[in-house]
C-alpha positions as CSV (number, residue, x, y, z in Angstrom):
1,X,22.8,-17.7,-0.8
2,X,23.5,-16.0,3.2
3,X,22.4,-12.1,2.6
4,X,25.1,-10.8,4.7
5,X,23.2,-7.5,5.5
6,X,20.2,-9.0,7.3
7,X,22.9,-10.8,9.2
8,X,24.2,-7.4,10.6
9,X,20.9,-6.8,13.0
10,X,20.9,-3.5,14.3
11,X,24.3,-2.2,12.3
12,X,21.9,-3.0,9.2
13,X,19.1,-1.1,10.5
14,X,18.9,2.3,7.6
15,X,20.3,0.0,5.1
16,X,17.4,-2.8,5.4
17,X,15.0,0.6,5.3
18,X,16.5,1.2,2.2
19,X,16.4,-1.8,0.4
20,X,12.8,-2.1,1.5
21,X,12.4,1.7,-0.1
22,X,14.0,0.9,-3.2
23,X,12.3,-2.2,-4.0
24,X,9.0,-0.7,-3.2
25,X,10.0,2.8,-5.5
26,X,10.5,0.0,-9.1
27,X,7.5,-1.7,-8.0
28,X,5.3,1.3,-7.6
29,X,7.0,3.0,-11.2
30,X,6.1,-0.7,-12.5
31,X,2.2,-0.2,-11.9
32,X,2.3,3.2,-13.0
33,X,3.4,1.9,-16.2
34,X,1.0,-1.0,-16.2
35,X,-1.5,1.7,-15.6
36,X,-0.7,3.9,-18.0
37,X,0.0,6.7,-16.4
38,X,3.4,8.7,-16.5
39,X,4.5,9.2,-13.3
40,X,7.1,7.7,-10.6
41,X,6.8,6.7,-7.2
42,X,9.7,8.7,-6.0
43,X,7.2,11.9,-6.9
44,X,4.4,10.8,-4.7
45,X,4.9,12.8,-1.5
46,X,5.8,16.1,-2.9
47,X,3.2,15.7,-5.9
48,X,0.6,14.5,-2.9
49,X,1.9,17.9,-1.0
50,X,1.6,20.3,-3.5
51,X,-1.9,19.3,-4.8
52,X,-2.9,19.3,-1.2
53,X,-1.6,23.0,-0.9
54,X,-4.5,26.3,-2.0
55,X,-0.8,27.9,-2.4
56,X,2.7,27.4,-4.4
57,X,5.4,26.4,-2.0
58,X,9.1,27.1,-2.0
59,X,11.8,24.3,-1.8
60,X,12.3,24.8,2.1
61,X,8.6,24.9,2.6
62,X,8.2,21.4,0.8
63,X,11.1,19.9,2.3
64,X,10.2,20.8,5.7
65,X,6.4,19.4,5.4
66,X,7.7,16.0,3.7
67,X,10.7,15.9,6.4
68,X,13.2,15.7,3.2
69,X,16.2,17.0,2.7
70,X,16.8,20.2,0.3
71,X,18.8,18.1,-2.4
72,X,16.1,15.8,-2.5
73,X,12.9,18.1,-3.3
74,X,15.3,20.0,-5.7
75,X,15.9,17.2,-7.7
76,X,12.0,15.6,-7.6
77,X,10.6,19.1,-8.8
78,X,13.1,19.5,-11.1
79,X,12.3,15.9,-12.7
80,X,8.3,17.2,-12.1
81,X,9.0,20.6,-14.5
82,X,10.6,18.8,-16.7
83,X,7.5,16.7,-17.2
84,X,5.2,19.3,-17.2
85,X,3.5,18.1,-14.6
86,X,5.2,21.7,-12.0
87,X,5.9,24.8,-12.8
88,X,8.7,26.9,-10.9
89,X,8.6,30.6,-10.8
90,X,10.5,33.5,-9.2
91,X,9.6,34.5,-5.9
92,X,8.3,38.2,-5.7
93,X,8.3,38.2,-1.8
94,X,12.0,36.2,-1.6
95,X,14.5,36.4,-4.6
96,X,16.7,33.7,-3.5
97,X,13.8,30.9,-3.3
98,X,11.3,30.0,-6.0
99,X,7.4,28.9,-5.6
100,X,6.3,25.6,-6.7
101,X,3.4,24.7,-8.3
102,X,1.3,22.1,-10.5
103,X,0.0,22.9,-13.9
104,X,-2.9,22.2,-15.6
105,X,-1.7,19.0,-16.6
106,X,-0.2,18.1,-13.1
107,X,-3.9,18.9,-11.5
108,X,-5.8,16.7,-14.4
109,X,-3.4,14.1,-13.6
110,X,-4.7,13.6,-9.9
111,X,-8.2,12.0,-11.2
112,X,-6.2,8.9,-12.9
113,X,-3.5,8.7,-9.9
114,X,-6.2,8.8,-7.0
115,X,-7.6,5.1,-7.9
116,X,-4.0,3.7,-8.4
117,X,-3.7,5.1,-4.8
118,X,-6.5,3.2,-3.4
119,X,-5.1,0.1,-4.9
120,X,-1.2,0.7,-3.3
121,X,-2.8,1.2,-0.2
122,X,-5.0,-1.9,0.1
123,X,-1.7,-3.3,-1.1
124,X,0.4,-1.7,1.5
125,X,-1.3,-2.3,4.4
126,X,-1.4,-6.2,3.5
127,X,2.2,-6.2,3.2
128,X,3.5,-4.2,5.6
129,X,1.2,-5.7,8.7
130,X,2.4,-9.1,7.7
131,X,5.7,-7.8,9.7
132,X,3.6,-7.0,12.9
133,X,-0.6,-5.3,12.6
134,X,0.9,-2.6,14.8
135,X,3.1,-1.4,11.8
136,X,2.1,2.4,11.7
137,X,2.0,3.2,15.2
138,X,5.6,1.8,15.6
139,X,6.8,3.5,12.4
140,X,5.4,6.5,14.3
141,X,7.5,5.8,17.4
142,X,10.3,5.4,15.6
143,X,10.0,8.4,13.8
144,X,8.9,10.7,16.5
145,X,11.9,9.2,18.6
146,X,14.3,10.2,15.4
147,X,13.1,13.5,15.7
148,X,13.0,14.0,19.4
149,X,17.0,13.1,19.6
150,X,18.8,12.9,16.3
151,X,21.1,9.8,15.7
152,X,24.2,11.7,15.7
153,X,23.3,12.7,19.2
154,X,22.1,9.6,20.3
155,X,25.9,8.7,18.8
156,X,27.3,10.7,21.6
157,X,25.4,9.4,24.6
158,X,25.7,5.6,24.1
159,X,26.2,4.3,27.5
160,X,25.0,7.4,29.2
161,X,21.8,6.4,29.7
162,X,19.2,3.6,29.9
163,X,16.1,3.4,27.7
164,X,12.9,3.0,29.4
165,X,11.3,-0.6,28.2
166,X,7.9,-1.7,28.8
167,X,7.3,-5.6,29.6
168,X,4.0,-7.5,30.7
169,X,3.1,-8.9,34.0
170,X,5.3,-11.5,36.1
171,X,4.8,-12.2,39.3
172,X,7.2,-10.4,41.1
173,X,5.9,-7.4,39.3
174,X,2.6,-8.0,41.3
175,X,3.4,-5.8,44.2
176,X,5.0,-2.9,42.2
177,X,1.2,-2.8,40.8
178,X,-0.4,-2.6,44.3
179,X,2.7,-0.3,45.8
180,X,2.7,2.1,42.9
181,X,-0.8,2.3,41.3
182,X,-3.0,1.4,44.3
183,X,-1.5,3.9,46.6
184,X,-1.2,6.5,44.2
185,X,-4.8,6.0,43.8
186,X,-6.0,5.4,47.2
187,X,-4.1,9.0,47.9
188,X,-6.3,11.0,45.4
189,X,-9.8,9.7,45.9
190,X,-8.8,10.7,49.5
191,X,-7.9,7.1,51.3
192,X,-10.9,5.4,49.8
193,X,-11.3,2.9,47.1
194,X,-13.9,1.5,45.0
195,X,-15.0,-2.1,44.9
196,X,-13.6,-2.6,41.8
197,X,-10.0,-1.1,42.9
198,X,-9.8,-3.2,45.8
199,X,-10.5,-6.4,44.1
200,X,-8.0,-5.4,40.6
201,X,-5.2,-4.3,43.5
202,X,-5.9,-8.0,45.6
203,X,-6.1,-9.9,42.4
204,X,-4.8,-8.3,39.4
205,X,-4.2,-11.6,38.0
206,X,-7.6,-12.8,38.2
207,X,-9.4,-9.2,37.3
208,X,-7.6,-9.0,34.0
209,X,-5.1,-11.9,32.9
210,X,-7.6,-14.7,33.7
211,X,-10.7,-12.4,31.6
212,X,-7.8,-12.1,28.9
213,X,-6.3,-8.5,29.8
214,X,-3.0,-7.7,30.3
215,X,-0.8,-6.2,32.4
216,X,2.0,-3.8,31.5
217,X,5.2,-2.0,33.5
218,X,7.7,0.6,32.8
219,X,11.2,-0.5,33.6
220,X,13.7,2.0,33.5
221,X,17.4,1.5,35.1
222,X,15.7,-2.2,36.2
223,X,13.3,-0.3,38.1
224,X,9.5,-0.4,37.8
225,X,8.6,3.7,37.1
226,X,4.9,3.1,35.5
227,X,2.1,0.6,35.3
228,X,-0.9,0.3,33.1
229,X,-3.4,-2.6,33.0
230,X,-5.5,-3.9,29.9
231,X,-8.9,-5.1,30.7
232,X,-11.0,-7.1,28.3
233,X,-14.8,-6.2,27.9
234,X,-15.5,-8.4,24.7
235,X,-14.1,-10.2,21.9
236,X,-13.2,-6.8,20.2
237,X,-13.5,-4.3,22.9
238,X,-10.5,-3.4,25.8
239,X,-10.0,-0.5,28.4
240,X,-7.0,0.6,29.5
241,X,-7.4,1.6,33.5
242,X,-4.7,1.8,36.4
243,X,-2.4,3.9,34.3
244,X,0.6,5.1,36.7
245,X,3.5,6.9,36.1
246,X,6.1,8.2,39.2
247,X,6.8,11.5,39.1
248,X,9.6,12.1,37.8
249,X,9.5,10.1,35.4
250,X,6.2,11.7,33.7
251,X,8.3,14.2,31.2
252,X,10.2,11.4,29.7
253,X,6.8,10.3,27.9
254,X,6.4,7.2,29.9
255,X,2.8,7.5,29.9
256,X,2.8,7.3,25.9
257,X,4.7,4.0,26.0
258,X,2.5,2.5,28.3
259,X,-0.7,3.7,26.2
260,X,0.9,2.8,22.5
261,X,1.9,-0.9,24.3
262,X,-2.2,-1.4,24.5
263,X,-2.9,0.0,21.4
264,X,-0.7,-2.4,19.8
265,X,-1.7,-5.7,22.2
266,X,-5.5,-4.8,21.2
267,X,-4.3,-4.4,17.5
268,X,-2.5,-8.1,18.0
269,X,-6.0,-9.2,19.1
270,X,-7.6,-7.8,16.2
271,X,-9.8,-5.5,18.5
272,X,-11.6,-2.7,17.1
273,X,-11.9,-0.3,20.8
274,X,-9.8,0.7,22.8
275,X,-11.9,2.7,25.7
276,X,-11.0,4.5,29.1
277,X,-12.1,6.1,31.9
278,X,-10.9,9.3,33.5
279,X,-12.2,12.0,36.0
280,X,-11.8,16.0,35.9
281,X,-8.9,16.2,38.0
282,X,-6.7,14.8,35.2
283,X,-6.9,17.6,32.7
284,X,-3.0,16.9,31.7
285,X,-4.0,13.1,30.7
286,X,-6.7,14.4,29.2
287,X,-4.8,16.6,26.2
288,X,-2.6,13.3,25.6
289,X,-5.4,10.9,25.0
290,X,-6.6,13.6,22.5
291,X,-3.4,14.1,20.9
292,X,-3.4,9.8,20.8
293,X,-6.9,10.2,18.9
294,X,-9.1,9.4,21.9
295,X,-12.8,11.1,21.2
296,X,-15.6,11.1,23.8
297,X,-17.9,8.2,23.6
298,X,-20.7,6.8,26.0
299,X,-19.9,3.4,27.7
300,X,-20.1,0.3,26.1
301,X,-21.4,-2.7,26.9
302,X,-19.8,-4.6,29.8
303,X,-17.7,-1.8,30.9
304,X,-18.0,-1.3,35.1
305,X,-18.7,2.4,34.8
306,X,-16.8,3.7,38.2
307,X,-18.3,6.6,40.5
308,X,-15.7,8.8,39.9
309,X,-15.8,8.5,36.1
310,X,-17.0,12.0,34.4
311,X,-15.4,11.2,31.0
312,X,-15.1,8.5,28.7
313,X,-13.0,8.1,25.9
314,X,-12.8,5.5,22.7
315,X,-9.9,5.1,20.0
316,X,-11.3,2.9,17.3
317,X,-8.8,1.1,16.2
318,X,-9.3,0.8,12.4
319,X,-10.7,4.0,12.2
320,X,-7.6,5.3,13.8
321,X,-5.1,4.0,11.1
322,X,-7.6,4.5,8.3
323,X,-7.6,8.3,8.9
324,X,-3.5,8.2,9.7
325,X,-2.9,6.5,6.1
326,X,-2.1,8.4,3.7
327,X,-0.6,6.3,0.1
328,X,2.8,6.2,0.3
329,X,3.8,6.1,-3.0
């Protein structure tokens, strides 16, 4: 039988989200049940808050951690009281809220949940990276992007604006690399580059496509406004080097494409590093690798360690999402 909604595409998009919810909600109640234990998958994220909180919480304060609406948290910690598993007491400090709570019984209860956990999330992960291994990071985008500018608003500038998309290397694209990148570079080490810059801008092709890198641009309005290039050290190990953005276009978090687009290439190439290279006079790059979960880390192995170079950086991959993950049911 044709499903009609999957037919729909974008139109679909929340409604396919849902369905996948929903399905996954029975399934979860189904191995609570199997399991024993009396509790429902629907409770997981505000349970999973309020046993992570040292202090009750109101309504607002839940809903505003778990990014649900008040209706929603209302109705869960209702269905929590009534199981004994919250409790829900006047507020001495704000009479119009209440503070939320576990009980004894909703505190014990963590010890039988936590191994159920493990096993959803094992489970999770294998299912949900069967649609791409990139899943949380783009899960991420989409709800950062959500956030950023609300649909209803998006709603209201359809057709006012152009998205910025990020494709790989062609060969007409070669130039923009050496136009954009190379003289941007040459300009800030003063009109001199190193050995290693001259042959990547002569041959980017060779230096990283033909070694199994990548190349990567930022198009926006048809018009190339950021490059990146993805250089392969090992079987499992990449650096991202080159990374350009024009000017003013660096607000509009082109720079965050460009970086999450070789995150998810080296996670499509089951790599577990993703390393750079960056000097002091970058401090503003700096605070976004960071905030992208780049730590200091000597060199490894095959990397060309560059003259200029006084920090490097490593995301490990599998760490990364590990220590993102948290069960989600």
């Amino acid at each position: 039988m044709t499903d009609p909604i999957s037919q729909l595409g974008y139109l679909a998009g929340a409604t396919r989200f849902r369905r996948i919810s929903e399905k996954l909600y029975a399934d979860g109640d189904k191995v609570y049940t199997r399991f024993g234990i009396e509790f429902k998958a629907s409770w997981f994220s505000i349970y999973y808050t309020l046993v992570s909180s040292t202090v009750p919480l109101t309504v607002q304060e839940l809903a505003h951690e778990i990014g649900f609406t008040h209706i929603t948290v209302k109705n869960v910690v209702r269905e929590l009281e009534e199981n004994g598993i919250a409790r829900i007491k006047a507020n001495p400090d704000d009479g119009r809220s209440k503070l939320i709570s576990l009980t004894p019984k909703g505190k014990n209860l963590l010890e039988k949940l936590q191994p159920v956990w493990n096993r959803f999330s094992h489970t999770l992960e294998e299912l949900l990276t069967a649609g791409h291994p990139d899943f949380i990071n783009i899960i991420n985008r989409i709800d950062r992007e959500a956030e950023r500018v609300p649909f209803f608003e998006r709603m209201q500038s359809v057709g006012d604006s152009e998205p910025v998309i990020v494709v790989d290397f062609k060969p007409s694209l070669k130039k923009q690399f050496q136009e954009l990148a190379g003289k941007w570079l040459k300009q800030m080490l003063g009109g001199k580059l190193e050995k290693e810059d001259e042959l990547a801008f002569a041959n980017p092709e060779k230096v990283y496509l033909d070694e199994g890198g990548f190349l990567f641009f930022a198009l926006h309005k048809g018009h190339v406004v950021g490059c990146v290039a993805l250089k392969r050290l090992n079987e499992e190990t990449f650096e991202f080097c080159k990374l350009y953005v024009q000017e003013d276009s660096r607000k509009g978090g082109v720079a965050t494409r460009l970086i999450e687009r070789c995150i998810t290439r080296c996670k499509e190439n089951n790599a577990g590093h993703l390393f750079l290279q960056t000097t002091d006079e970058l401090k503003p790059a700096h605070r976004l690798y960071e905030k992208l979960g780049f730590v200091d880390k000597p060199a490894p192995k095959g990397m060309d360690v560059l003259k200029r170079t006084t920090r490097i950086m490593d995301l490990e991959l599998l760490t990364h999402d590990q220590s993102n993950k948290k069960p989600k049911k």
